[in-house]
N, C-alpha and C positions, 0 to 999 in steps of 0.2 A: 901775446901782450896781456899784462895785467890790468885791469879794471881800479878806478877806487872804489869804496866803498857803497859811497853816493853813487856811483856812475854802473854800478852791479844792481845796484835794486833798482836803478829805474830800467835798465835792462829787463830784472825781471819781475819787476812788477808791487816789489814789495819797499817797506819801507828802512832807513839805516836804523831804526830803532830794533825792527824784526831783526835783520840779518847781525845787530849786535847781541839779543837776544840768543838766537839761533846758535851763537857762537861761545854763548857762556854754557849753554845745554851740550854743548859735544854733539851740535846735529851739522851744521855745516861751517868749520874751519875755515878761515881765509887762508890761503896759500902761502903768505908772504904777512907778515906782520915788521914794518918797518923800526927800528931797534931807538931812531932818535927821536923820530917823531908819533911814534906809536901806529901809526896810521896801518888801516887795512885793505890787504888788495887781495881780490879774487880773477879765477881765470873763468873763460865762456864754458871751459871742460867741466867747471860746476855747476850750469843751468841745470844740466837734467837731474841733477840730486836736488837741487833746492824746486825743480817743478813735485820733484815727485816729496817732496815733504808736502809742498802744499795741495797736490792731490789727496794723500792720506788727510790729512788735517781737514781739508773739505768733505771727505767721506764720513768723519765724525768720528776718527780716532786725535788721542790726547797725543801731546807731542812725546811722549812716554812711551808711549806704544809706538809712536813713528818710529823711534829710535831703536827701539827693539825690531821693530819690521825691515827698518835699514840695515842692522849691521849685523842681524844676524844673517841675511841673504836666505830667507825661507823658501823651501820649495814648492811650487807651484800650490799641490794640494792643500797644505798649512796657509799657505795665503789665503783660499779659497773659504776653507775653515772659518779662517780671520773677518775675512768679508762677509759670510754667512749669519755668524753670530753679531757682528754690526746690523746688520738689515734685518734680523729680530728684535732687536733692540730699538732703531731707530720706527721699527713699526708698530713697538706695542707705545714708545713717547708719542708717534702720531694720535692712538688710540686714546691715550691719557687725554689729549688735548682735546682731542675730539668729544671726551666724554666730557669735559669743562667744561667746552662749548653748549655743551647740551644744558646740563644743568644751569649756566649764565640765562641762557632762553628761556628755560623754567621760570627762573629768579624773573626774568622780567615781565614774562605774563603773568605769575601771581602776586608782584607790584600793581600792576594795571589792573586787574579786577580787584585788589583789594584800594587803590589809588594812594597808596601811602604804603610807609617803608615795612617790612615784616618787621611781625613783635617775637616771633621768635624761630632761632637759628637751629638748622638743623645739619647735622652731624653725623657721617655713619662711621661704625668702629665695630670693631671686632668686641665681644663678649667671652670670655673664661667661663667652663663649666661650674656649676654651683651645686654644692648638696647643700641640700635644705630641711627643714622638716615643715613641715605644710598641713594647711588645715584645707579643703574644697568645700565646694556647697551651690546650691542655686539662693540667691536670695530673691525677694521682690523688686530691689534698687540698689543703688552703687549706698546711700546715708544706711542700711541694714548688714553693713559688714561687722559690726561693731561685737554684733555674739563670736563671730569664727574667732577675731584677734582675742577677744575672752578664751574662747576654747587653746586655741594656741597656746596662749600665754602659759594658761592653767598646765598643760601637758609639758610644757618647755621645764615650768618649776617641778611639777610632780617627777618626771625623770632624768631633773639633774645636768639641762641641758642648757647651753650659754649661748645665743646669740654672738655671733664675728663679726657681723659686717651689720651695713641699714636691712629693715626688716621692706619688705614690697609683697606687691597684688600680681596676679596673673590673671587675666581676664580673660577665659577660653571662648567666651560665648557672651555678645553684648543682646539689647532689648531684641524680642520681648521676655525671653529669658535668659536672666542674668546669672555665668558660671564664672566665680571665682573663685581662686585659688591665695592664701594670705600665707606667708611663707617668713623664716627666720633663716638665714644663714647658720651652718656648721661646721668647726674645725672637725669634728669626730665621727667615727660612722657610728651611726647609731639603731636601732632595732623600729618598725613600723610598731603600734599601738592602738589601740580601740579608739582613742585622739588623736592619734594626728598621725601622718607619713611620712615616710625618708626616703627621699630620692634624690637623687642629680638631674639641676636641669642643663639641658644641653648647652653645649658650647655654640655660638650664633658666629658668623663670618661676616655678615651684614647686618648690623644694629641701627637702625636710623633712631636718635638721641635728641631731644630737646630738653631743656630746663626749665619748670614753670615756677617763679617764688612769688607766693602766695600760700591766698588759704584753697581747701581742697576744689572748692564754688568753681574754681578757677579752670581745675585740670581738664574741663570739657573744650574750652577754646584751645588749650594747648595739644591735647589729639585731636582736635578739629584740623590744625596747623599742621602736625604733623603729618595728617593723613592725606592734606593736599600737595603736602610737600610729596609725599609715596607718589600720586597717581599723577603729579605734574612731570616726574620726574620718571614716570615709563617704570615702574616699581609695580611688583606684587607682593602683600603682606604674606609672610613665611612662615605665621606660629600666633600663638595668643601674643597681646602685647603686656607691656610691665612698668606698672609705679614703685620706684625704689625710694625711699623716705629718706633722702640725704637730711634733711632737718627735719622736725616731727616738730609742729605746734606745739604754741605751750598748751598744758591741758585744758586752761581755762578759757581757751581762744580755740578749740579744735576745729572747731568752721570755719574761722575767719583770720587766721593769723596770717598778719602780712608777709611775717618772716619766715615762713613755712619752704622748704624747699625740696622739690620733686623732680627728679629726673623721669621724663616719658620713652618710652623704647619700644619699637616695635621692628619686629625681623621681616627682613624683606629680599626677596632676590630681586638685584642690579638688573637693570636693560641691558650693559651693558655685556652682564656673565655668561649671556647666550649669541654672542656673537662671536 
């Protein structure tokens, strides 16, 4: 006896929208398609094709893949395969979730001690390796960097050397003695010099990123923020961290220009990269 349409999905479970679905995909055909009235009928002989669609479909394959898993009639071990590479999949999206969970809890304990919303958003991204050509130094303070960029500068002109990208700081070593490193991006490889040095910095996998616009006064609260963001977030700092001058003050406002904009960066390995 044939079934209607309506009278097949409540049989099994599903609804006549699915099983019309079902039937414009080439996953399960009604038997009988009535010629005046259009109507569709299925027999009981197709429960176990439509349980076993919505078994696969519940294991978290796409009805795409059901349909290849149906009609090709795989053998045991390629099913096996099939299922295998699901439940790695399906466990590293637990892990995603898990790790968002985490950091949501971050987020809400470093609301609570600060009692208001964070002032700035942090971000981790992958970093591209850089050659650079670079001045180091120890200074007295972060406002005494001002001779390196001089030095820089002067060696970038004297050997013909163009800036590519925003120029930024490497801070190897904060108080009580202060190592930084002031640096130019380069298209070209170029030769080291009595002023300054060529090298590549590494490529980072983990960048934790904020954005402070402002004048420079400022970039102590934005690595402050950043760095609670690292240690709230089950993080270890991985390398010196880096001020890249996406907008550079005007000259005549170099303290205090509102419109100054700084991306902060500091490398870190994930809590989660060791599980």
């Amino acid at each position: 006896m044939n079934l209607k349409i309506g009278e097949f999905g409540r049989v099994g479970q599903v609804s006549v929208q699915t099983l019309r679905y079902y039937d414009h995909l080439g996953l399960l055909k009604p038997v009988e398609v009535d010629r005046f009235s259009g109507y569709r009928y299925y027999a009981f002989e197709q429960l176990p094709r439509l349980n076993r669609i919505l078994a696969l479909k519940d294991l978290g394959f796409s009805l795409d893949q059901v349909a290849q898993m149906l009609d090709a009639e795989l053998p045991p071990e390629e099913l096996m395969n099939l299922l295998r590479l699901k439940q790695v999949e399906l466990r590293d999206q637990v892990q995603t979730h898990l790790d968002r969970l985490e950091r949501i809890e971050a987020r809400l304990e470093m609301i609570a001690q600060n009692n208001q919303p964070l002032e700035y958003e942090v971000v981790v991204k992958q970093v591209s390796a850089l050659q650079v050509a670079s001045v180091r130094a120890m200074v007295p303070s972060y406002w005494d960097v001002g001779p390196l960029w001089a030095q820089l500068s002067a060696a970038l002109k004297t050997h013909n050397l163009t800036p590519t990208g925003p120029w930024l700081t490497l801070c190897h070593a904060s108080e009580p003695e202060i190592d930084l490193e002031v640096c130019a991006p380069l298209a070209r490889a170029a030769q080291d010099t009595d002023s300054l040095t060529v090298r590549q910095l590494p490529a980072i996998d983990s960048m934790a990123c904020t954005v402070h616009q402002g004048s420079f006064s400022g970039l102590a609260a934005g690595f402050a923020s950043l760095m609670n963001w690292v240690y709230a977030n089950g993080c270890q700092v991985a390398g010196p961290d880096r001020e890249i001058y996406l907008r550079l003050p005007e000259r005549s406002q170099m303290g205090r220009d509102p419109n100054a904009i700084t991306e902060l960066q500091m490398p870190v390995l994930l809590e989660s990269a060791g599980k």
